[in-house]
C-alpha positions, 0 to 999 in steps of 0.5 A: 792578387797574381795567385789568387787568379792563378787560382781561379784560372786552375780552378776553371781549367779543372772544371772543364777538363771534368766536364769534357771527360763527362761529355766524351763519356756520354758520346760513347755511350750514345755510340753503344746504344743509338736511339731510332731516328724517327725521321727514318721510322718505317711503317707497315704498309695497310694490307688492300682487300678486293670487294666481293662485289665489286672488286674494288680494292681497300684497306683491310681496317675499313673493309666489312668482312664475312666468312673471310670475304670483304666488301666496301659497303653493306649494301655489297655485302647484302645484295645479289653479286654479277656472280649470282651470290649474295655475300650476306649468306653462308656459302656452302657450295654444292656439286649438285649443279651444272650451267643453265642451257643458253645461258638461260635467264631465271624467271621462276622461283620453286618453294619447298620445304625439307627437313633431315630426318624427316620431321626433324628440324629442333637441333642444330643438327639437323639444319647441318644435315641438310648442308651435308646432304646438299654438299653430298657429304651427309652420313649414311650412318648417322640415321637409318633413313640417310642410308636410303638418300645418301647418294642422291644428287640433290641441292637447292640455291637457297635453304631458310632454317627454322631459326631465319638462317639464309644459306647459299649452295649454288650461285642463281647463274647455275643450275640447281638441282631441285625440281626434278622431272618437271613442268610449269605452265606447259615449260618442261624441265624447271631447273632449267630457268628456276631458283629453288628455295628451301625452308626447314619445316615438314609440311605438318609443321607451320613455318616460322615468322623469321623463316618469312621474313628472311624469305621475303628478303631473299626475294626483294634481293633476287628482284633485282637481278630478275625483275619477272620472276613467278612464284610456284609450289614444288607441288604446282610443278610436280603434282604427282610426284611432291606435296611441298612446301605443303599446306601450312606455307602460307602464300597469302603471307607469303604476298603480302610481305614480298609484294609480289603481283597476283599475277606473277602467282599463277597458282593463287594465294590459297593453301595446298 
């Protein structure tokens, strides 16, 4: 009966000098290779965007992005900055520009039209000549008639292309260079306190029903920021010298989606 417990307490002796050689194995191992203590895992921290507008900071992730700016909102991103930008536009700052005089409030908004070449407005092409031409950066090689423009210093707050397309040069705070020798209601120099709005088209060619309807947007939003603006043709401010926006703008159209007072249209509603 003495060996047969000898034996069994051989037996459970080698079972755990087996089992430690295992376990002294399995340390080792866990030594060479360390697993990550998830207690200690790091996190990158979420990178803070500004708001446009506001100014306000937020994540990245949570942030509406356009053109590599951010906003918090839609409605930022949509409406008329205290900076004079609207963010939904496609910013395409010009150098044709200087501050209004007196830090001059404005109350007029000048239609025109332009397109590059003249009568040209089916490609794309020709919507970026007008961005070259305002930005001075238009090739005088790239058609006979640029070379007689090219180092002209024009450029307008906003251009409406033929596809709706709202583009921004210059911030309502500054001074566009758009009207030229000028005079609205015995008020000399437009540029002064106006907002100039070109669409694509020829003045022989109707506008498009898109190229209305991002302009009546674009006017509820200036509305805002300058509740008294008047509404005049380039033609009603320079007669002599323009015939723009032309005969088929239409501003009776032009009212009805916009609302705009008959008042603050004191050239009428009818063509010319």
């Amino acid at each position: 009966m003495f060996k047969w417990l000898l034996l069994f307490a051989g037996a459970y002796l080698f079972y755990l000098w087996i089992k430690g050689k295992k376990r002294i194995k399995a340390n080792q191992a866990a030594a060479a290779n360390p697993k990550p203590d998830k207690a200690h895992k790091t996190f990158e921290p979420e990178i803070m965007v500004p708001c446009q507008h506001c100014k306000v900071h937020l994540p990245k992730s949570e942030a509406i992005a356009h053109e590599q700016r951010f906003y918090c909102s839609h409605e930022h991103l949509n409406s008329l900055d205290v900076e004079g930008w609207i963010g939904s536009t496609q910013w395409r700052t010009s150098p044709h520009q200087d501050v209004r005089p007196d830090s001059t409030q404005p109350d007029l908004v000048v239609m025109h039209h332009i397109s590059l070449p003249p009568g040209q407005f089916k490609s794309q092409d020709c919507s970026s000549y007008i961005v070259d031409f305002f930005q001075n950066k238009l090739d005088p090689n790239a058609h006979p008639y640029f070379a007689e423009i090219a180092e002209q210093k024009v450029s307008s707050h906003f251009l409406i292309t033929r596809s709706g397309e709202l583009i921004q040069f210059v911030s309502t705070r500054n001074k566009a260079w758009h009207a030229g020798v000028s005079s609205f209601l015995g008020r000399e120099k437009c540029n002064d306190f106006s907002i100039g709005i070109e669409l694509e088209g020829d003045g022989d060619t109707p506008f498009e029903e898109v190229q209305y309807k991002t302009l009546a947007g674009l006017i509820k939003k200036l509305e805002v920021s300058y509740p008294h603006l008047q509404f005049a043709g380039h033609s009603d401010i320079a007669p002599d010298r323009k015939t723009d926006p032309g005969i088929f703008f239409d501003w009776k159209k032009f009212q009805n989606e916009t609302g705009v007072s008959t008042k603050n249209l004191p050239y009428g509603i009818a063509s010319r």
